[in-house]
N, C-alpha and C positions, 0 to 999 in steps of 0.2 A: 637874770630877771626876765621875767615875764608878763605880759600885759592881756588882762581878757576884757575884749569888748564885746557888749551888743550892738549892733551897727554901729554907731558913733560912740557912744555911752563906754567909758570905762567902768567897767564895773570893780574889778580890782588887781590891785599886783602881786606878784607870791614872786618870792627867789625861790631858783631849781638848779640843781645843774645836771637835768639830763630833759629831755623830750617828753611832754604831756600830752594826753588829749584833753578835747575842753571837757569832757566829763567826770575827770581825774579832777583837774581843775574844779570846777563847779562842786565835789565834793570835798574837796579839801577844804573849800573855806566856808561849808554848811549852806552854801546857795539857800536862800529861801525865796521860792519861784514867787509866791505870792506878796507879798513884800515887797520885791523887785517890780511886777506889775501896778500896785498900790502907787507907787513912788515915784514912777515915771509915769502915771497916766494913760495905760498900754490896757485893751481889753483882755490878749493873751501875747501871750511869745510863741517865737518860730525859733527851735533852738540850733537851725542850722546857720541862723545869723548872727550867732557866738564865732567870736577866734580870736585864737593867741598869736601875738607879737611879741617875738623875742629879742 
């Protein structure tokens, strides 16, 4: 299992069983960047402050 967050923000879990990057991630589960802004109240993202916890 694996955990992607935006700073604090979990954004979501996926089960893997081998090593992701968060762009693999973010595509797997159709990331919709604007959406994600919208919803948390963010004018834009910094997507280096994406990471996964496994």
């Amino acid at each position: 299992m694996a955990k992607l967050f935006y700073e604090d923000i979990l954004v979501d879990e996926i089960t893997t069983n081998r090593s992701m990057t968060v762009d693999e991630v973010l595509e797997l589960i159709d990331f919709d960047e604007q959406k994600f802004i919208r919803d948390n109240g963010f004018d834009d993202i910094d997507y280096n402050d994406f990471k996964l916890v496994y």
